[in-house]
SEKEPA-133206 format. One record per residue (C-alpha): residue number from 1; x, y, z. Coordinates in nm, 2 decimals. Layout:
BEGIN
<r seq="NUM" px="X" py="Y" pz="Z"/>
...
% end
This chain:
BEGIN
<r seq="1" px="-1.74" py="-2.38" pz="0.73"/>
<r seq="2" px="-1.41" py="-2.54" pz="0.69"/>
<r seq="3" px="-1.32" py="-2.38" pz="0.32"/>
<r seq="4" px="-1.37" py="-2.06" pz="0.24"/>
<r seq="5" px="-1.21" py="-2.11" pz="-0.12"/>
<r seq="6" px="-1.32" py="-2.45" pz="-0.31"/>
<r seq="7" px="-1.14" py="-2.53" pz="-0.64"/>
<r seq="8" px="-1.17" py="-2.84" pz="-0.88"/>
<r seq="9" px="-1.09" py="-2.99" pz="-1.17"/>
<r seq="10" px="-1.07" py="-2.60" pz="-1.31"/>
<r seq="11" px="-0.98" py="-2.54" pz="-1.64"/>
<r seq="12" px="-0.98" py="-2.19" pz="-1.80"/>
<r seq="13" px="-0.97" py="-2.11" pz="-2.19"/>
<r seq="14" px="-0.93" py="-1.79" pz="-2.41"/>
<r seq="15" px="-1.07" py="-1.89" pz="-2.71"/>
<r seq="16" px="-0.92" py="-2.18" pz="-2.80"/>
<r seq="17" px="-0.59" py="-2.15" pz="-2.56"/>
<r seq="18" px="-0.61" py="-2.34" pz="-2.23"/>
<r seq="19" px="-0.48" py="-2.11" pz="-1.99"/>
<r seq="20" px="-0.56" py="-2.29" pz="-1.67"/>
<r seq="21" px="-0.57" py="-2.72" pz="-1.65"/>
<r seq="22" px="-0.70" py="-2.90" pz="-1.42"/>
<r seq="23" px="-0.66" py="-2.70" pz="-1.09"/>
<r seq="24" px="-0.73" py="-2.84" pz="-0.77"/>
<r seq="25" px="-0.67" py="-2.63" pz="-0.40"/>
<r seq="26" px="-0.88" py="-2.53" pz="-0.13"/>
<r seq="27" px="-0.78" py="-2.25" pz="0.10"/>
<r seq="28" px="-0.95" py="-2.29" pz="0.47"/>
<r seq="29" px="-1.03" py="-2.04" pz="0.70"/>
<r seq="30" px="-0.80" py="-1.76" pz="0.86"/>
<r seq="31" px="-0.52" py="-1.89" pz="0.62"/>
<r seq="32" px="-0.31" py="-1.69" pz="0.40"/>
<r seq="33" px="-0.24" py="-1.88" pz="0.03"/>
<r seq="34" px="-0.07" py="-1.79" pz="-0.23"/>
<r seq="35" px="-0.01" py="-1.85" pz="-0.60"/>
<r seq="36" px="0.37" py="-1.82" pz="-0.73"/>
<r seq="37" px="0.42" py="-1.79" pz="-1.09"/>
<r seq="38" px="0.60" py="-1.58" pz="-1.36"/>
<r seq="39" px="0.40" py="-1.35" pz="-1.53"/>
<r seq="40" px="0.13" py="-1.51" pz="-1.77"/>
<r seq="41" px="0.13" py="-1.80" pz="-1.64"/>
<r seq="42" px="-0.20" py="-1.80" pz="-1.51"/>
<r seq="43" px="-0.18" py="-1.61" pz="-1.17"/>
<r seq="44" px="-0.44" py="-1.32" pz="-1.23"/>
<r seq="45" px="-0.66" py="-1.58" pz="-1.45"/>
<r seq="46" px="-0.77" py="-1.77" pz="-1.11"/>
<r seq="47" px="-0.85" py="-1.47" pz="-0.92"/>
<r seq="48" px="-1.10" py="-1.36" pz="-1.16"/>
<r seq="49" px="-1.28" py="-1.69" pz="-1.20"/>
<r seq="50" px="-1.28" py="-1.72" pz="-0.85"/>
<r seq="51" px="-1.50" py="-1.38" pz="-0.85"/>
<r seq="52" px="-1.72" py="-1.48" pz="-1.17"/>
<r seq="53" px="-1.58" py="-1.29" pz="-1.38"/>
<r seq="54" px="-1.44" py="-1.57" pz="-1.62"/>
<r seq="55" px="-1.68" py="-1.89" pz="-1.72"/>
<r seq="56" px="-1.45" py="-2.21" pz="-1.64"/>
<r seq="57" px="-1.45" py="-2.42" pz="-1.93"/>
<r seq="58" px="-1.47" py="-2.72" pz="-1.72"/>
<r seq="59" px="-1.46" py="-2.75" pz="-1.37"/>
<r seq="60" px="-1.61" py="-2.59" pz="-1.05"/>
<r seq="61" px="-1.49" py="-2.34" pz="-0.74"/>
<r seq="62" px="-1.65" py="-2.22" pz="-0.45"/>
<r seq="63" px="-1.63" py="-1.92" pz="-0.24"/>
<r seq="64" px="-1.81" py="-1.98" pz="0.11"/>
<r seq="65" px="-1.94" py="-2.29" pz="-0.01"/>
<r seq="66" px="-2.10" py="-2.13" pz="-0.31"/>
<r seq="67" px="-2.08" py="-2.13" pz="-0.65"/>
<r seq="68" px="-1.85" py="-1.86" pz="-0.74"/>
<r seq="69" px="-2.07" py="-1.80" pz="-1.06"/>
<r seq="70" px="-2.37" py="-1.69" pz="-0.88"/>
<r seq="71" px="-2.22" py="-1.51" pz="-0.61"/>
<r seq="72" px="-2.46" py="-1.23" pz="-0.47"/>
<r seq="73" px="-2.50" py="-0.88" pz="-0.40"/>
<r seq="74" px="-2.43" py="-0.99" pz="-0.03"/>
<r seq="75" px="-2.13" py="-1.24" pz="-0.10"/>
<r seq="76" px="-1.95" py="-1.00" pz="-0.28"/>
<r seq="77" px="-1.93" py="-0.69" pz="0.01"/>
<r seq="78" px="-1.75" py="-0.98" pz="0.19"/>
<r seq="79" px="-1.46" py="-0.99" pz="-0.02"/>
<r seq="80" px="-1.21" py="-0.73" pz="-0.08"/>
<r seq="81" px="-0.99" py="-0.70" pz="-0.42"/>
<r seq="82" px="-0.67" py="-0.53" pz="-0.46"/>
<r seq="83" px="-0.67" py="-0.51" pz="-0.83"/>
<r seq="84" px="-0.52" py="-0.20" pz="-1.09"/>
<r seq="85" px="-0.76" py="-0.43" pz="-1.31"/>
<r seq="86" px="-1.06" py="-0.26" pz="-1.11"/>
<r seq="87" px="-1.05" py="0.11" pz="-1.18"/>
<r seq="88" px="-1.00" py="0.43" pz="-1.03"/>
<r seq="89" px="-1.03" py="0.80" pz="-1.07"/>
<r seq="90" px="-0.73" py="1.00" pz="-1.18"/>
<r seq="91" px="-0.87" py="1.33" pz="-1.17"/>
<r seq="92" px="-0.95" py="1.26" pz="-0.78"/>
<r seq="93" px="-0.73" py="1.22" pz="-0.53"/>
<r seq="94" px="-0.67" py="0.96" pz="-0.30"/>
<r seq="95" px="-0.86" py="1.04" pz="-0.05"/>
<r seq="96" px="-1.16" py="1.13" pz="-0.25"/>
<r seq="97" px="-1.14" py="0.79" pz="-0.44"/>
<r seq="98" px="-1.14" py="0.57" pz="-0.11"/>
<r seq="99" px="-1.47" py="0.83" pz="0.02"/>
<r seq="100" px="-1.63" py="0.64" pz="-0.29"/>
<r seq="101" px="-1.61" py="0.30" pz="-0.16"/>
<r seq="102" px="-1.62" py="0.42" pz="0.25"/>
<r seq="103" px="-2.01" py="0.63" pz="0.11"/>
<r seq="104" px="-2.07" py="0.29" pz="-0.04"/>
<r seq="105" px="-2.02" py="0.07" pz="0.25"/>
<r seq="106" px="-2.11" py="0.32" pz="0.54"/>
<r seq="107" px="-1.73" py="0.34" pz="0.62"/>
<r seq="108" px="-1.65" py="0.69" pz="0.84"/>
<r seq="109" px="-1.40" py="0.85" pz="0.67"/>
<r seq="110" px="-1.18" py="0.85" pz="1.04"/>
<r seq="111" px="-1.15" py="0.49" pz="0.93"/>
<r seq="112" px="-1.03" py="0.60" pz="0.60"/>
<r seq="113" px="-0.76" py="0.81" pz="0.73"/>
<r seq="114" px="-0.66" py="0.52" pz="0.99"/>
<r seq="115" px="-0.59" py="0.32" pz="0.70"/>
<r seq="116" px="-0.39" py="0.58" pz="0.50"/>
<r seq="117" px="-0.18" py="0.59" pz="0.81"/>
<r seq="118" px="-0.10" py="0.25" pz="0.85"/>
<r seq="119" px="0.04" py="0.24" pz="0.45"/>
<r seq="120" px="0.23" py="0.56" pz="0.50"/>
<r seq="121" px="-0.04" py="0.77" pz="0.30"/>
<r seq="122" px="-0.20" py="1.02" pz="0.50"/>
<r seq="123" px="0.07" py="1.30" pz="0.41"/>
<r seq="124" px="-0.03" py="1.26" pz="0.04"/>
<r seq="125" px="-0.39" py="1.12" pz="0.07"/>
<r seq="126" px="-0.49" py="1.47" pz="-0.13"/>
<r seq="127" px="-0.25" py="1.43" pz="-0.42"/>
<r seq="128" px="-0.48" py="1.36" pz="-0.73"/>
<r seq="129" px="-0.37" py="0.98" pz="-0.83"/>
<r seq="130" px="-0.33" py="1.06" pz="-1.19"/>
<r seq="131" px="0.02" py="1.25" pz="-1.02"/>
<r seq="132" px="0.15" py="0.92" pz="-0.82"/>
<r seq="133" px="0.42" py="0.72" pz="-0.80"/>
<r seq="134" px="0.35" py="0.37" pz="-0.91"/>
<r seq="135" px="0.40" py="0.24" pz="-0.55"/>
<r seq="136" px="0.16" py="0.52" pz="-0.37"/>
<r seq="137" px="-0.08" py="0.36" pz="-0.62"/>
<r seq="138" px="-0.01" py="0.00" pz="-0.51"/>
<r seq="139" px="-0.12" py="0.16" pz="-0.14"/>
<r seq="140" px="-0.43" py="0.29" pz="-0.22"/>
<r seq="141" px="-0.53" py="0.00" pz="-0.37"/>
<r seq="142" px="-0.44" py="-0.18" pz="-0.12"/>
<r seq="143" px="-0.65" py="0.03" pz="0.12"/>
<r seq="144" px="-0.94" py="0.06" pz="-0.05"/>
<r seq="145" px="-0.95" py="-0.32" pz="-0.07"/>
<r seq="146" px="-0.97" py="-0.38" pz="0.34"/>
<r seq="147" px="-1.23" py="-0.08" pz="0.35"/>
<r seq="148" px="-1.52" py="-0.31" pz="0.43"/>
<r seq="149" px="-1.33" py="-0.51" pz="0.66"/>
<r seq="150" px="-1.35" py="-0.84" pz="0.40"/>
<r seq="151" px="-1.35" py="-1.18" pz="0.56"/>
<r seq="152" px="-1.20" py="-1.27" pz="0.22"/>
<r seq="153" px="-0.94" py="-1.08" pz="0.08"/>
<r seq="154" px="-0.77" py="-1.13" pz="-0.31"/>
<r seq="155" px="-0.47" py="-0.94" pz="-0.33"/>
<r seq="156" px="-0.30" py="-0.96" pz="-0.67"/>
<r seq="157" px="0.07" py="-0.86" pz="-0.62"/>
<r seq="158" px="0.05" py="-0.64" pz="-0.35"/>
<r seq="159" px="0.36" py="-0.55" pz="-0.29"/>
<r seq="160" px="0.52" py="-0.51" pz="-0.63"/>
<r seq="161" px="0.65" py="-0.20" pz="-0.71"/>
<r seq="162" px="0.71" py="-0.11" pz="-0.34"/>
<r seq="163" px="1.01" py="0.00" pz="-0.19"/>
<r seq="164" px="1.18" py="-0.28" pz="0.07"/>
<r seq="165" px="1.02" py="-0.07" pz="0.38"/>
<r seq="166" px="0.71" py="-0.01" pz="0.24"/>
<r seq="167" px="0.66" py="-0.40" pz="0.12"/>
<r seq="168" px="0.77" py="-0.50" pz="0.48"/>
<r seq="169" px="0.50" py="-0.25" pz="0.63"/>
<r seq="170" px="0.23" py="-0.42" pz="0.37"/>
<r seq="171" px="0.32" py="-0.80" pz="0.49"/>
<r seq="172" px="0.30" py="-0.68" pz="0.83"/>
<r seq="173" px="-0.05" py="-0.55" pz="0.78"/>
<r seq="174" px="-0.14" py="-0.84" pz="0.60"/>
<r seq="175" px="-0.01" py="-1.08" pz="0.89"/>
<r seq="176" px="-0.22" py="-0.87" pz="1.14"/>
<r seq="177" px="-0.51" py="-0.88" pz="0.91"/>
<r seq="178" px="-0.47" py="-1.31" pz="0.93"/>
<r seq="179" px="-0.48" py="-1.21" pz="1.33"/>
<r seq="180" px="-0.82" py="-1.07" pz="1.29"/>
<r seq="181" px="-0.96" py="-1.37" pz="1.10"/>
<r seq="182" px="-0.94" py="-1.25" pz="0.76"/>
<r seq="183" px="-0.89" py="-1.53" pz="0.48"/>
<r seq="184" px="-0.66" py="-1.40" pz="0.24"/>
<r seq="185" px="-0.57" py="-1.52" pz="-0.14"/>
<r seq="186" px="-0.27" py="-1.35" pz="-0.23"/>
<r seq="187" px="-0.03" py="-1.39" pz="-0.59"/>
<r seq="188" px="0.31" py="-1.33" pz="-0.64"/>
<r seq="189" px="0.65" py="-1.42" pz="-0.82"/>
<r seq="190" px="0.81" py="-1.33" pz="-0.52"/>
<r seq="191" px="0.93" py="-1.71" pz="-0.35"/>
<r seq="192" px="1.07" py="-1.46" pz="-0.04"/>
<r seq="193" px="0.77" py="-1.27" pz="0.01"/>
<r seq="194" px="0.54" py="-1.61" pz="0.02"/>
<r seq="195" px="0.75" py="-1.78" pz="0.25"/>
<r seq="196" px="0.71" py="-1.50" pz="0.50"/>
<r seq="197" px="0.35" py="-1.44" pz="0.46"/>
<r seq="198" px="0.19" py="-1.80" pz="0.36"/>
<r seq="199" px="0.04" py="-2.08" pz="0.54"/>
<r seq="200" px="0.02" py="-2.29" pz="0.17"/>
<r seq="201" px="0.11" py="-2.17" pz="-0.17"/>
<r seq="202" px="0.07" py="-2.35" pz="-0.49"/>
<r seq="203" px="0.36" py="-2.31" pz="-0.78"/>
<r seq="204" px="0.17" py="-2.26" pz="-1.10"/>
<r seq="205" px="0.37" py="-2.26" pz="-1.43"/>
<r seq="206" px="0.19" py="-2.27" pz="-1.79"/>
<r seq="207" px="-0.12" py="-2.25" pz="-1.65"/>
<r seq="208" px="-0.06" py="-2.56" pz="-1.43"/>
<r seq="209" px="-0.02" py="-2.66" pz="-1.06"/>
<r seq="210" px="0.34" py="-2.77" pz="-1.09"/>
<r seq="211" px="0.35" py="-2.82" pz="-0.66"/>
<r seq="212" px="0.11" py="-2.78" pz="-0.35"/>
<r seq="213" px="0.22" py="-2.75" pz="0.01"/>
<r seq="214" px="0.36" py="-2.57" pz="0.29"/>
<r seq="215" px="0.61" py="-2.32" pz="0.19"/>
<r seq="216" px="0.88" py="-2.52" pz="0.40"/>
<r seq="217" px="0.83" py="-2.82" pz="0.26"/>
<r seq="218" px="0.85" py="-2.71" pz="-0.05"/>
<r seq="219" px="1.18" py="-2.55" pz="-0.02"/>
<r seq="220" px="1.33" py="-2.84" pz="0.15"/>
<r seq="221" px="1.21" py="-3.07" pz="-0.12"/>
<r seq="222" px="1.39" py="-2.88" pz="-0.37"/>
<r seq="223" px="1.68" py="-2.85" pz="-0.14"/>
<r seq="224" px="1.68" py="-3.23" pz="-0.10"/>
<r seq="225" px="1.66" py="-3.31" pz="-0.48"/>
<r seq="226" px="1.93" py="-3.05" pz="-0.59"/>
<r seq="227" px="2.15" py="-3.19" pz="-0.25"/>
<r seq="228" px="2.07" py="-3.58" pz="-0.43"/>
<r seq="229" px="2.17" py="-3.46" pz="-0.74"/>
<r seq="230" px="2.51" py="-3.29" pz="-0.65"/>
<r seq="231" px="2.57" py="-3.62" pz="-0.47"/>
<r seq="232" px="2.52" py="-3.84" pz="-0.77"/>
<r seq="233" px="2.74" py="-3.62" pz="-0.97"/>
<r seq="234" px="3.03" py="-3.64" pz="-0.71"/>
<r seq="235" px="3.00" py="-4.00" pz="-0.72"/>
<r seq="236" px="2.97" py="-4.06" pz="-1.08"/>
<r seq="237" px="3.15" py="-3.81" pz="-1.25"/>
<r seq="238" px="3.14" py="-3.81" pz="-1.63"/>
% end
């Protein structure tokens, strides 16, 4: 299998807005891609048709070669989501919201606590999450997304709302995850955070693919144009 994400020709509408046009990527195995973009402009949108939850008004996308529309029971415990979209209990703590998801998957709740750990939770994994801060909340989402051990991970922001030591801790956990084989989809309006994490990103603007590539070549594009343009204006000045 050499794509693990298929995407093309999608275009996305909420009633009669388009939202998404004509999107075309693919994301291969054991690579990290992202989508850049301001917020509304389409980010969150992909993710969710990529999981079935939105009908494409035209267009197609796979997720391990099949039709992301009629995903099964099986597909989907391969994939993990870190989503506030997907909900949670705030009169439980942490702790017992993550047991949920370890009972459903026949997780040991050692593995639980190992995971806490690593995201700098394990102090305050009995805090009821109705009484956390905005970025503990980001890490338990976070952890109860790699519970299963995915081989396809969708992480939607993951580090916003973090502190700088806790954001760097997240990428780093994210780049070890990559290590392991883990295919990961990721969003953010972070250009910084992309560069250090991303094998390909894709800038998306309006609900369009404005540029596709490495995140290198990207930035040296722009580089090049703006250093073109401050040329032609020191040669030609008005």
């Amino acid at each position: 299998m050499k794509n693990i994400i298929d995407v093309i020709d999608i275009s996305v509408k909420y009633g009669s807005q388009l939202v998404l046009t004509d999107l075309n990527f693919h994301v291969s195995r054991g690579e990290i891609f992202g989508f850049i973009g301001p917020s509304g402009s389409g980010k969150t949108t992909i993710i969710n048709t990529l999981l079935g939850i939105i009908k494409p008004y035209k267009g197609s996308s796979k997720i391990f070669e099949k039709d992301s529309q009629t995903l099964k029971s099986s597909d989907l415990t391969q994939l993990g989501i870190m989503s506030d979209a997907i909900g949670y209990y705030e009169r439980l703590s942490i702790f017992e919201n993550l047991q949920i998801y370890a009972h459903i998957f026949g997780i040991s709740e050692k593995k639980v606590d190992d995971l806490l750990s690593k995201v700098g939770l394990i102090k305050q994994k009995n805090m009821k999450t109705g009484n956390i801060s905005v970025g503990m909340l980001q890490r338990m989402l976070f952890v109860r997304a790699l519970i299963n051990s995915p081989k396809l991970l969708f992480l939607d922001e993951p580090t916003s709302g973090l502190d700088p030591t806790i954001a760097r801790n997240i990428r780093n956990e994210i780049k070890n995850l990559q290590k392991k084989g883990t295919t990961i989809f990721l969003t953010s309006h972070n250009m910084h955070e992309v560069t250090l994490l991303c094998d390909k990103i894709a800038l998306l603007n309006n609900g369009q693919i404005i540029e596709q590539g490495s995140p290198k070549d990207i930035i040296n594009k722009y580089i090049h144009e703006k250093e073109v343009l401050i040329s032609s204006q020191v040669h030609n000045p008005v």
